[in-house]
C-alpha positions in Angstrom: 112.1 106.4 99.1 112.2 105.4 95.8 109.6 102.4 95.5 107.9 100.2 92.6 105.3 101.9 91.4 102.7 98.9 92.4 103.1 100.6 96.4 100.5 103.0 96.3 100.2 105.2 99.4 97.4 104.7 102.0 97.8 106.5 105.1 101.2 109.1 105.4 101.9 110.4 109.0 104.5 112.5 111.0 105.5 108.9 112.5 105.0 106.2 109.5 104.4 105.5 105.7 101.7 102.8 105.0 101.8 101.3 101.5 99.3 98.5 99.7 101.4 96.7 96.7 98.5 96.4 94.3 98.8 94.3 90.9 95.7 93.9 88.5 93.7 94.9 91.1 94.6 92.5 93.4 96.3 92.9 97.3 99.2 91.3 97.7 100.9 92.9 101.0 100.8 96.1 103.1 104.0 98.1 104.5 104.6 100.4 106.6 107.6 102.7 107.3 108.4 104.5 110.7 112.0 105.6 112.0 113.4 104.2 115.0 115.3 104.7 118.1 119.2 105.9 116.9 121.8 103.9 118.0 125.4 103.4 118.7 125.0 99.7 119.2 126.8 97.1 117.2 125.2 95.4 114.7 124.9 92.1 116.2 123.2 93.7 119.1 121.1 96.0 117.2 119.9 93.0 115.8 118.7 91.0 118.4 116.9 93.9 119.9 115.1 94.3 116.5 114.2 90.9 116.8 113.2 90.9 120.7 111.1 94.2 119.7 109.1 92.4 116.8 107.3 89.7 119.3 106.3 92.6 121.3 104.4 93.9 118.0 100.4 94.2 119.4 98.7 91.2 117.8 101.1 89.8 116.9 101.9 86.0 117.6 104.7 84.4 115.5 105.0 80.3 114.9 107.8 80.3 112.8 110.9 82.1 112.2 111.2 81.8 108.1 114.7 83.7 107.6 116.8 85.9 109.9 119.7 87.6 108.7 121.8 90.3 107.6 121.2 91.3 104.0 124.2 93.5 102.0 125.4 96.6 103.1 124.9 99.4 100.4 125.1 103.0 100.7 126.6 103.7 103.7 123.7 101.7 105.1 123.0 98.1 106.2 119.8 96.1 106.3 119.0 93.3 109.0 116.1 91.5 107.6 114.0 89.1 110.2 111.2 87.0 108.5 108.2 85.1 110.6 104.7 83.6 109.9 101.9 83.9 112.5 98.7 85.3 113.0 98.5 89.1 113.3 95.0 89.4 115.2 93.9 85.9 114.3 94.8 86.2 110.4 97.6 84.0 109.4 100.1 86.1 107.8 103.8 86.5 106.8 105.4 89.3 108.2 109.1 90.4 107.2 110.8 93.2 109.3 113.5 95.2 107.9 115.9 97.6 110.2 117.7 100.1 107.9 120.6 101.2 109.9 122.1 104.9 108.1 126.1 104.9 109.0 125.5 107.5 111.6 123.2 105.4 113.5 119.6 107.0 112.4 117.3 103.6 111.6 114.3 102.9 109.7 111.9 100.2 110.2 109.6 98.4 107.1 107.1 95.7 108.0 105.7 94.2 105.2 102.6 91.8 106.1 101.2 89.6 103.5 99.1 86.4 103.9 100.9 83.2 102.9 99.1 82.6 99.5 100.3 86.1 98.6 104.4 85.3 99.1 105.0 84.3 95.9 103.2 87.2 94.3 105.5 88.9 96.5 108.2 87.8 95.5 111.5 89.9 96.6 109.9 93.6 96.6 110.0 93.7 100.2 113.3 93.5 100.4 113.4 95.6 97.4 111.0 98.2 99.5 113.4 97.9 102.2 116.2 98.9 99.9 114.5 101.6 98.6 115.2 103.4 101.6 117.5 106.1 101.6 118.6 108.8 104.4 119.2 112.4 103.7 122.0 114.2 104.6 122.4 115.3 107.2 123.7 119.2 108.0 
């Protein structure tokens, strides 16, 4: 992971990454990073399970779907991006899910949760985050 250097690290696990992107002092979102379930499925289908698996997220009640795609496949990689705005435990926020799928199947998930008055702060580096990610090699 090769991130802006506004993501400063909060909490670093065997099972995820949290980051705060911090400017002037000032919160603008939180992600976190955690691997996920390889797969042979195709993308299409990987897809809609992502999506399926993000309402299931504890606390998290979604209103509106913002943007739900496919973003560009890079380094023997691609990147399904699904974006929402809800509450997460009663505190409207925009959440935007990434699913990093390595050529071989291994996956990566980033959430990036910001509340709505942050997203233009935001900007792209959650999708900038997510692209950030990179898989070893593996022997």
């Amino acid at each position: 992971l090769n991130q802006d250097r506004d993501w400063h690290t909060v909490a670093h696990t065997d099972s995820h990454l949290v980051l705060r992107l911090v400017r002037s002092g000032e919160l603008i979102a939180q992600a976190t990073i955690t691997p996920w379930k390889k797969t042979e499925a195709k993308p299409d289908d990987a897809a809609k399970e992502f999506v399926a698996a993000t309402l299931k997220q504890p606390g998290w009640t979604p209103s509106q779907v913002l943007s739900s795609d496919a973003m560009a496949s890079e380094k023997n990689r691609t990147v399904f991006r699904h974006v929402a705005q809800g509450k997460q435990d009663e505190i409207e926020v925009v959440q935007s899910f990434h699913l990093i799928t390595a050529s071989d199947g291994r996956r990566v998930v980033v959430t990036c949760v910001a509340r709505p008055e942050m997203l233009e702060k935001l900007g792209s580096l959650d999708a900038a985050l997510a692209g950030a990610v990179d898989f070893p090699a593996t022997k």
